[in-house]
C-alpha positions as CSV (number, residue, x, y, z in Angstrom):
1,X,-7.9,-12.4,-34.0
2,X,-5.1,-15.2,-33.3
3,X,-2.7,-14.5,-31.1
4,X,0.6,-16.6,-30.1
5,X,3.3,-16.5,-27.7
6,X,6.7,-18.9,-27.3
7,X,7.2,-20.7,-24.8
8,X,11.0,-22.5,-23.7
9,X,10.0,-25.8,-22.0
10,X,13.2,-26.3,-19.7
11,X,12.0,-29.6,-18.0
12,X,9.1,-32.0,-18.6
13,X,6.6,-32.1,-17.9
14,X,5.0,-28.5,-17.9
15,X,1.7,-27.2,-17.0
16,X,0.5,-24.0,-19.6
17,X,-2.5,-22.2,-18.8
18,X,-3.8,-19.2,-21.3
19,X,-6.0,-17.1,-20.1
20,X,-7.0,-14.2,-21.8
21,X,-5.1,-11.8,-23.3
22,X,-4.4,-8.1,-23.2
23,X,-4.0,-6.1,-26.1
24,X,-0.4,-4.3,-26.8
25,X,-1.0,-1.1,-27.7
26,X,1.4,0.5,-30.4
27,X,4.0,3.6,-29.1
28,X,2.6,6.8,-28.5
29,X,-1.4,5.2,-28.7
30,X,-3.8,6.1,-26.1
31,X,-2.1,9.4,-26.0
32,X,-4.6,12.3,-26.5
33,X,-3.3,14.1,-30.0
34,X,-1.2,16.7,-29.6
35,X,-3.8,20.8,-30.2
36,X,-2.6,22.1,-33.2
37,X,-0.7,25.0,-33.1
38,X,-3.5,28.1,-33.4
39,X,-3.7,29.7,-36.5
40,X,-1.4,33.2,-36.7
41,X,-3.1,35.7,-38.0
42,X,-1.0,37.8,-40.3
43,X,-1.0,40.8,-42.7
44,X,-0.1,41.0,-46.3
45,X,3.2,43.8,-47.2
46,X,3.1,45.3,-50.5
47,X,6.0,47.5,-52.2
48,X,6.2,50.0,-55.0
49,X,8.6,52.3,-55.4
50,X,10.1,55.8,-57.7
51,X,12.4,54.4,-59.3
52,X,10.9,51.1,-60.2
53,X,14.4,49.1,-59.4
54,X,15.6,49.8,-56.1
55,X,16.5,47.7,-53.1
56,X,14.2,47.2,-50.3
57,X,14.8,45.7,-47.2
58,X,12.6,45.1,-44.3
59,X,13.8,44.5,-40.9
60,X,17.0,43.3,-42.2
61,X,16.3,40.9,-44.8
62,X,16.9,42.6,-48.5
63,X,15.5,42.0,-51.6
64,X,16.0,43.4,-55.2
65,X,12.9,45.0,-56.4
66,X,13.0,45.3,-60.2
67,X,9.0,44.9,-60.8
68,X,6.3,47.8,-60.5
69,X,4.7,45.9,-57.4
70,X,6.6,43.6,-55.0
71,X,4.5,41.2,-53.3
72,X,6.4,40.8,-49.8
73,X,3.1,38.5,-49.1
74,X,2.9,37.3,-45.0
75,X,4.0,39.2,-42.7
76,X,3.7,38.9,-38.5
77,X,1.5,41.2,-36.8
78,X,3.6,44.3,-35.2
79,X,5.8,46.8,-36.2
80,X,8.6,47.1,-39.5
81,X,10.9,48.6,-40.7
82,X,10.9,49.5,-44.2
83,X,13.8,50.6,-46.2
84,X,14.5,51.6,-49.5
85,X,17.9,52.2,-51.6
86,X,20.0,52.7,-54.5
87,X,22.6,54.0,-56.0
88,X,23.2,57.6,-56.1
89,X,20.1,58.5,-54.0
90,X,19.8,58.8,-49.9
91,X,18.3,55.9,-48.2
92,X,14.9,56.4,-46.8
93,X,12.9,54.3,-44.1
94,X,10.1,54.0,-42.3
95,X,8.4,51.9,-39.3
96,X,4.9,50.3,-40.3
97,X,2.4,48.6,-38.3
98,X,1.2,45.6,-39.3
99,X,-1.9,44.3,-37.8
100,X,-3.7,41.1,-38.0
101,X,-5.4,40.6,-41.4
102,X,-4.7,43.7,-42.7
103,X,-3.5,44.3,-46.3
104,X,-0.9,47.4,-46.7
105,X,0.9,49.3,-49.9
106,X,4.1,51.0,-48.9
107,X,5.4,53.7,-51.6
108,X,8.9,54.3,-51.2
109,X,9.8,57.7,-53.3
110,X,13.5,57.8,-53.3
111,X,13.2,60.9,-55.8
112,X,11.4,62.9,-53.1
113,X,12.8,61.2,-50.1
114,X,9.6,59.8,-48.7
115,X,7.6,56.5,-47.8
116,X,4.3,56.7,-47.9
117,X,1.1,54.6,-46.6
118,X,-0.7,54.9,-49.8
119,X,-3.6,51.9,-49.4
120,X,-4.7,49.7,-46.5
121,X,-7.2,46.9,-46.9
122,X,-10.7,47.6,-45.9
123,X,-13.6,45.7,-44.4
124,X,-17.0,46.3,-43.1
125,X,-18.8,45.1,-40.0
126,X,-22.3,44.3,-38.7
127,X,-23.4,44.6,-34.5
128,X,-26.4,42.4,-33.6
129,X,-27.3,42.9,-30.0
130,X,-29.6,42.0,-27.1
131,X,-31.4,43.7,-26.2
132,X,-32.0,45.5,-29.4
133,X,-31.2,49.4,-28.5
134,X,-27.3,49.8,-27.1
135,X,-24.4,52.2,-27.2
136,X,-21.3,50.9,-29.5
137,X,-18.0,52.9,-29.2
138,X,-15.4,52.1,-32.2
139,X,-12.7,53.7,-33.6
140,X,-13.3,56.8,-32.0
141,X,-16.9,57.0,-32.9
142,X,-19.9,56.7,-30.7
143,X,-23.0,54.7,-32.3
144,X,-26.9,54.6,-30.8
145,X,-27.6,51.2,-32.2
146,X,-31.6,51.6,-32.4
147,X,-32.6,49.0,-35.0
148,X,-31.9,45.0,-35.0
149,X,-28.6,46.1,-37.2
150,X,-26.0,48.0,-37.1
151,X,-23.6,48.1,-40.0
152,X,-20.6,50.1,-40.6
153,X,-18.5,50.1,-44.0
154,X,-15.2,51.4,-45.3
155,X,-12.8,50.2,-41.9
156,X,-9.5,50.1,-41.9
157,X,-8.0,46.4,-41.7
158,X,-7.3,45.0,-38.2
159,X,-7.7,44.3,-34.8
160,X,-9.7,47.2,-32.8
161,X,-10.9,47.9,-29.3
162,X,-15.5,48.0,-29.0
163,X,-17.2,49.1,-25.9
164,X,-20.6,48.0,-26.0
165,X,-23.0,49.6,-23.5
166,X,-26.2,49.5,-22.0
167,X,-28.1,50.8,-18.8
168,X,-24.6,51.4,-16.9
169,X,-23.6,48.1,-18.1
170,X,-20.0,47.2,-20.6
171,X,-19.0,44.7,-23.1
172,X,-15.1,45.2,-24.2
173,X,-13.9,43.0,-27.1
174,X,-11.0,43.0,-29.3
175,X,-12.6,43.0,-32.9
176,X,-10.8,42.0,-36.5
177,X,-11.2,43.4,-39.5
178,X,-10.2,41.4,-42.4
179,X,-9.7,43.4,-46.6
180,X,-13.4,42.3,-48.0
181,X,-15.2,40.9,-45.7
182,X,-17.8,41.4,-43.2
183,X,-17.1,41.2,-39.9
184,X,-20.3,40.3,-38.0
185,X,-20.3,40.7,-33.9
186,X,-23.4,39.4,-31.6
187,X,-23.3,40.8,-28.2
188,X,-25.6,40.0,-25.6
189,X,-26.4,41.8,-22.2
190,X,-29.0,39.1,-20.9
191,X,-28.0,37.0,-17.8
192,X,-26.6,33.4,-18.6
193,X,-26.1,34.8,-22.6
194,X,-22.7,34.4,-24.3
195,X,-21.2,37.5,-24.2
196,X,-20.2,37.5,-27.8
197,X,-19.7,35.7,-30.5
198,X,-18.5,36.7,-33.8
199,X,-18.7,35.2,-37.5
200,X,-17.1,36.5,-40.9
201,X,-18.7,36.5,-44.7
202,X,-17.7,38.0,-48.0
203,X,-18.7,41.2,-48.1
């Protein structure tokens, strides 16, 4: 590619010599790009309510609900506070839970003066171990995984604690649950295996 330069001659006669010459790189190049920011994983709120038009606010922030079902929509993992009002009836509230992925219906009744949990998303998940035979602990249950698969429907939505065992020996992993699909964990007990590795499909 041609290339130039200027040159001020002060006083003749003048010697140039050009040798080669060394790329200018533009600002910032060279410069490894920046990781993107990892993905939050966050749960989905919705409302309903007796009586239909009420005001709901959560943690602070109020809206007018004047529709059967209010789509809140993404909301951070952790705990909310819920709150529901209108004229001529008591406030009520409650603290939820949100956890990663999950998908929740809160009922507010201000007729009876109570919120209620009625629906939380649910998803399913598969364990594929080596060896075959192991011990998997979840949600309170204990499971003799005997066969190449292990599968286990109807969970709730979220992040939960497995203990995987076999001959004295544990695998601990923090496990998500995401409203329709399958979540499908590969643990492995054998020297110089990956521990775990894990993979999602529709269910």
């Amino acid at each position: 590619m041609p290339q130039g330069f200027q040159v001020t001659v002060a006083k003749e006669p003048i010697e140039i010599r050009v040798t080669a010459f060394d790329p200018v790189l533009p600002s910032g190049a060279g410069k490894p790009p920046e990781s993107a920011a990892p993905e939050k994983r966050v749960g989905n709120l919705a409302i309903t309510s007796a009586p239909q038009n009420c005001t709901v606010e959560i943690d602070g922030s109020r809206q007018w609900k004047d529709t059967p079902f209010l789509d809140v929509g993404a909301l951070a993992p952790g705990k909310h506070t819920v709150t529901f009002s209108k004229e001529g009836f008591e406030p009520i509230s409650a603290v939820i839970t949100m956890q990663p992925g999950a998908e929740i219906t809160v009922r507010g009744d201000l007729k009876n003066g109570k919120v209620d949990v009625v629906h939380e998303g649910k998803g399913s998940l598969r364990v594929i171990s080596s060896p075959e035979s192991c011990t998997v602990r979840f949600l309170g249950k204990t499971y003799d995984k005997t066969s190449a698969r292990l599968n286990i429907s109807y969970l709730p939505a979220g992040e939960h604690r497995m203990v995987f065992s076999w001959k004295g020996m544990q695998r601990t992993a923090d496990v998500l649950i995401t409203s329709g699909h399958r979540t499908i964990v590969t643990v492995s007990f054998m020297r110089n295996d990956v521990p775990f590795s894990f993979a999602y499909e529709p269910e």
